[in-house]
C-alpha angles and dihedrals in degrees: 000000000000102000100225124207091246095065082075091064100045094052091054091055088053095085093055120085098236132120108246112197110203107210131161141112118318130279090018096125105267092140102047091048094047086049093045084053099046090060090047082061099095089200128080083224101102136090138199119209124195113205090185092061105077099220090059089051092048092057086062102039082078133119096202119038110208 
């Protein structure tokens, strides 16, 4: 994995509670930064979802979310 310069400043806005929403053209390395960062999170409370995997898309396709 080539370690970007933007990984710095995604690590610093972990500890903000905010929502980041990772975009950009495809096979940039979206999913190996957001997965790098994940394991930097000390806590179990975080989730990946994965739009291009059906059974993620469905969960949202929805009308009730329980």
């Amino acid at each position: 994995m080539c370690k970007r310069l933007l990984y710095k400043l995604l690590e610093d806005h972990l500890d903000h509670k905010l929502i980041t929403v990772v975009t950009g053209m495809r096979r940039v390395g979206k999913t190996t930064a957001v997965k790098y960062l994940l394991e930097k999170v000390a806590h179990d409370n975080k989730a990946y979802i994965d739009f291009e995997k059906i059974e993620h898309r469905r969960i949202f396709m929805q009308s009730s979310y329980k």
